[in-house]
N, C-alpha and C positions, 0 to 999 in steps of 0.2 A: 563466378560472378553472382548465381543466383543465393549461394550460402552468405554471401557479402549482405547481399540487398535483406536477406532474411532475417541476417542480425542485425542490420540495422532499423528493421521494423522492429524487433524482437527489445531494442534496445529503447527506442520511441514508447513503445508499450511499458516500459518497465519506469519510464523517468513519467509518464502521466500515472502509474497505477501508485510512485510515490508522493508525488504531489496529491491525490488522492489522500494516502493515509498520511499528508498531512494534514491535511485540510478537514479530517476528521479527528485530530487531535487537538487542532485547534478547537474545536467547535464542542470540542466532550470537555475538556480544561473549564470552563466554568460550572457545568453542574456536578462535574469530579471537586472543584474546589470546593464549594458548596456543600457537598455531601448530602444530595440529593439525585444523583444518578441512576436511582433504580426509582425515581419520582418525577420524572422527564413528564413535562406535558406531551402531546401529539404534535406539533409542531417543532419540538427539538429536539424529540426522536426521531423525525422526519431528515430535521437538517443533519444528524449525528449517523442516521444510518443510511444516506445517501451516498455518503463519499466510502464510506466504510464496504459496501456494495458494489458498489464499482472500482472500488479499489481491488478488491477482491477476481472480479472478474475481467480486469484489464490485467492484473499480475497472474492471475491463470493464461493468458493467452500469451502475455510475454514467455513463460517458462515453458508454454508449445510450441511457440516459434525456436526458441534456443533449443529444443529438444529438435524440431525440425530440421536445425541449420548443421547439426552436427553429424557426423560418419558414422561413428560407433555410438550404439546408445545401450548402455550399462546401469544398471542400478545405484551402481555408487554414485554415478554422474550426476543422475535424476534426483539425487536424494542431497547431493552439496549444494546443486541449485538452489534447492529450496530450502534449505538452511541460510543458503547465502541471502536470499531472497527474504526470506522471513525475519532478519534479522535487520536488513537494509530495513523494510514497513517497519519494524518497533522503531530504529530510529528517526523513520520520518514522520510516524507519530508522537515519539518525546519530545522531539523538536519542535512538531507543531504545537504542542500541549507546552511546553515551555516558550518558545512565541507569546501565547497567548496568556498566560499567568503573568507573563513580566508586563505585558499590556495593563491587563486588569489589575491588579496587586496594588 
């Protein structure tokens, strides 16, 4: 029961840490369209590397809890996560970033 409970934190963690990176792809989508992203004022750099930050560290804590919840814990395991993981954030970034273009546009 307690591996049960652990994935499902583990799982809570990972759908906040996406919502996260989308919510920074939303928020990067207009100075990305713009072509001014490496020209961010202070304030949205602020709001861009907020979620980007915390997205980052709520998706680290998911892939410890899953590392936690499991028996065996292998190399290969640790390494699909996070391809699996890494690849789920880019699309909850494109997504966000695509959200927001179709907004703006």
């Amino acid at each position: 029961m307690d591996k049960w409970i652990t994935r499902f934190g583990a799982l809570l963690c990972a759908a906040g840490a996406a919502a996260l990176f989308w919510s920074f792809g939303m928020f990067v989508a207009v100075p990305w369209h713009e072509g001014r992203l490496l020209a961010m004022n202070k304030v949205e750099l602020q709001v861009v590397l907020v979620p980007l930050g915390a997205g980052l560290l709520v998706g680290w804590a998911a892939l410890h809890l899953f590392a936690l919840s499991l028996e065996q814990d292998n190399a290969l395991g640790k390494r699909l996560r996070l391809a699996i993981f890494a690849f789920a954030a880019l699309l909850a970034a494109g997504s966000g970033m695509s959200w927001s273009l179709a907004r703006f546009a």
